[in-house]
Structure formats: C-alpha cells, structure tokens
C-alpha positions in Angstrom: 20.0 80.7 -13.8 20.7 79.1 -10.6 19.8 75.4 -10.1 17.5 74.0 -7.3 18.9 71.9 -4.8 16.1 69.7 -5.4 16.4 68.9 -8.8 20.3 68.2 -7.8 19.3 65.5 -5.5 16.8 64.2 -7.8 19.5 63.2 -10.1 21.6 62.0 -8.1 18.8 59.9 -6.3 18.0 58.0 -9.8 21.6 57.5 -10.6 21.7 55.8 -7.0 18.5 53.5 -7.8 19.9 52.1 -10.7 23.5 51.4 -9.2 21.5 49.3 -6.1 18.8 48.0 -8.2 21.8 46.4 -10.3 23.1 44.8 -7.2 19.7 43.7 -6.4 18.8 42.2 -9.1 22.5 40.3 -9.5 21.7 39.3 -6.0 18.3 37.8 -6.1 19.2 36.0 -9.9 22.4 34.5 -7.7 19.7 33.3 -5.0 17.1 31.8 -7.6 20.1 30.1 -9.3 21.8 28.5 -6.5 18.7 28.1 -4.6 17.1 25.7 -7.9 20.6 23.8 -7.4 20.8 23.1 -4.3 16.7 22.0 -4.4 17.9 19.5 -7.3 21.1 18.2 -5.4 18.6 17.4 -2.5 16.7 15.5 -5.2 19.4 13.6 -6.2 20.5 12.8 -2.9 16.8 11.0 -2.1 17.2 9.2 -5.8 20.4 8.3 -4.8 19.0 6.8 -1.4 16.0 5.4 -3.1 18.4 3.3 -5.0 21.1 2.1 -2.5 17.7 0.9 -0.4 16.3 -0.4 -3.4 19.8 -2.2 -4.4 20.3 -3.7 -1.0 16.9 -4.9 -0.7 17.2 -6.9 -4.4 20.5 -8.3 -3.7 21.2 -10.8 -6.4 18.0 -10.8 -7.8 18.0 -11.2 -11.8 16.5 -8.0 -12.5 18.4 -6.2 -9.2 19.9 -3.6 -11.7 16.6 -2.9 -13.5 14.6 -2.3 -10.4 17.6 0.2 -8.9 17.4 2.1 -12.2 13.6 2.3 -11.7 13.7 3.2 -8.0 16.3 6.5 -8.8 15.2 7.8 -11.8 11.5 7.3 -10.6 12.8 9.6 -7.3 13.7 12.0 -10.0 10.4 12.1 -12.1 9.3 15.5 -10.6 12.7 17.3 -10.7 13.2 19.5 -13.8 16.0 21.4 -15.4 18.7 18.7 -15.8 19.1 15.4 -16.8 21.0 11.9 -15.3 24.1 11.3 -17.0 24.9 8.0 -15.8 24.0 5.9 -12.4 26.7 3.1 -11.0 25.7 0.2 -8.8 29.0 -0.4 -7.3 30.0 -2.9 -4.5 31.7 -0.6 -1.7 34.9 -2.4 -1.0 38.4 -0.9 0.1 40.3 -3.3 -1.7 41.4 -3.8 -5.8 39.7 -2.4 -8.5 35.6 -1.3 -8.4 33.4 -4.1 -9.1 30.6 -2.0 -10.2 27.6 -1.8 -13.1 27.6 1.5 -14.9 24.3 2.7 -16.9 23.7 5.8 -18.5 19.9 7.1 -20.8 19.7 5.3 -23.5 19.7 7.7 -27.0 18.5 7.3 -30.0 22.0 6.2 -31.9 22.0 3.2 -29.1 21.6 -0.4 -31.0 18.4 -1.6 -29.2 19.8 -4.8 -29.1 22.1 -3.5 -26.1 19.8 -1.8 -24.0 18.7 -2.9 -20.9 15.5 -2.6 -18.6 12.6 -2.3 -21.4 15.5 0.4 -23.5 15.4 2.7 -21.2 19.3 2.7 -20.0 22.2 1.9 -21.7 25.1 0.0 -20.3 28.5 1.5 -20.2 30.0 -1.3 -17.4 29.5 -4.8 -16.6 32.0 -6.4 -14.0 29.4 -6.9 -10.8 26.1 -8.6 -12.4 23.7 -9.5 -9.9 24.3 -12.8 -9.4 27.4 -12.3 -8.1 26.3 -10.5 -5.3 26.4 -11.8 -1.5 23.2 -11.2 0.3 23.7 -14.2 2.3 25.3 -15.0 5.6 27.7 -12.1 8.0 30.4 -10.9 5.3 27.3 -9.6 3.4 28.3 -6.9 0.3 27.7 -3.6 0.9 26.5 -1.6 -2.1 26.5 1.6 -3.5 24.5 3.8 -5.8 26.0 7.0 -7.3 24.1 9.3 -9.6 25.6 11.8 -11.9 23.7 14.4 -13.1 23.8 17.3 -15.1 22.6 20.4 -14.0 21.3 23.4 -16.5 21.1 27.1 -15.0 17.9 28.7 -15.8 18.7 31.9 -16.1 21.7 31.9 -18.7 22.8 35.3 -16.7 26.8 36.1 -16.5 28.0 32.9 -15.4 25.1 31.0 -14.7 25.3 29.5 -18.2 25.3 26.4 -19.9 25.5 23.3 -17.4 27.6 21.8 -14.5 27.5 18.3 -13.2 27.4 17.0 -9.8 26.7 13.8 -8.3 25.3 12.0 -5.0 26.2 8.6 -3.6 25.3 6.4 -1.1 26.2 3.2 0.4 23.8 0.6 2.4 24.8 -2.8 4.0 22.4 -5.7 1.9 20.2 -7.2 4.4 20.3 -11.0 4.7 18.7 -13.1 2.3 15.4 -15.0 3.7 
C-alpha cells in the first residue's frame, strides 16, 4: 500500500506547528513577563520622584520622613505584583559615610512601640533626622530617595520564578526655606 504524499506532509505539517507554537508561546510569556517589569520599574521610578520632590519640599519639617513615606508608597498604590522592601531618605553628599534614614513595611512581629508614621513603616536607620537637615541659605542639602522593591514574576514559567529585586533613586536640591 503506497502512501499519499498528502498525508506525508500532513504530518510533517503538525510536527512543524507544535515546534513554532513552542517558540511562540516561550516568546510571548518572555514579552508579558518583562513587559509587567519594566511597567513596575517605571512605577517605581515616579514613587521614587514623588518622594525626592516630596523630601525636598519638607526639608526639616518634624514629620519630613512620614510625609516622604506617604508621597512613595501612595505613587505605588495602583501597582501590583510586588511589594517595597525598604525606602532610604539619604543626604546626597560625596564625602564620609551616608547620613541617611532607612524604613522598611512594618510586619506583624515589629514592637509597635517602634514604628513610625501611624505603624505603617518600620525603621531600620536613623543618623539624618529631620531636623538636621539644611533647607536654608546657598549650601542647601541635597536629598535623595531610593526605593527597593521586590518584584514577583507572574507566570512562574522556566525562569520567570520566584522574585528579583530592583530599585530606583533619585536626588533633588531642597529649595530654600521661606
């Protein structure tokens, strides 16, 4: 019994779907996955901006760190699919060690008796408070906000698993006080 060509080509036509259907569907997971990262870095990067402006604009302000912590997570409200792991107000010298505030989401375990800004954040650092910042005058501090943030793929496919971290900074001049 002598086969059709037809029913050769048939075969070898489904075997050739399912090899480029494979690579199709690798390829479009890799777009939805990096696409969804990059979306969330751009978040950051605004929250990040948020606070700086928001940091510069308090200056020494009493409650300068609570209203930075408010200005970049509230940037983040909308973005889903990862969490902040920490944000640091920092003064952006280029001399000695950073003076800088570190914060990171307060848990559940956290003594609420350390928590800052109505328990919301946790803090990890404490060498720049507020007060001591210089919002006055023409050698005015320039400050920085970085946010690190933790990242979870979606799709849990090959190695889009699990999480990877990232962060954003920026740095603004503190206008003058008055």
């Amino acid at each position: 019994m002598r086969r059709s060509p037809a029913n050769e080509e048939g075969g070898l036509a489904t075997i050739e779907l399912a090899l480029t259907m494979g690579m199709l569907l690798l390829l479009a997971l890799g777009a939805f996955e990096y696409g969804m990262f990059f979306g969330q870095a751009q978040d950051v990067a605004s929250a990040s901006r948020e606070g700086a402006r928001t940091a510069a604009s308090a200056g020494d302000a009493p409650t300068a760190d609570c209203l930075v912590l408010e200005a970049a997570s509230g940037a983040l409200f909308g973005t889903t699919g990862g969490t902040v792991a920490q944000i640091t107000i920092r003064k952006a010298n280029v001399s000695g060690a950073p003076l800088q505030q570190r914060f990171r989401p307060s848990v559940a375990a956290d003594d609420p008796l350390l928590l800052e800004c109505s328990g919301g954040w946790f803090k990890i650092e404490n060498n720049w408070p507020a007060a001591s910042r210089d919002d006055e005058g023409v050698d005015r501090d320039w400050v920085e906000v970085r946010i690190d943030y933790e990242h979870d793929w979606i799709t849990n496919f090959l190695w889009f698993s699990g999480s990877t971290q990232f962060a954003e900074e920026t740095t603004m001049h503190m206008p003058p006080n008055g």
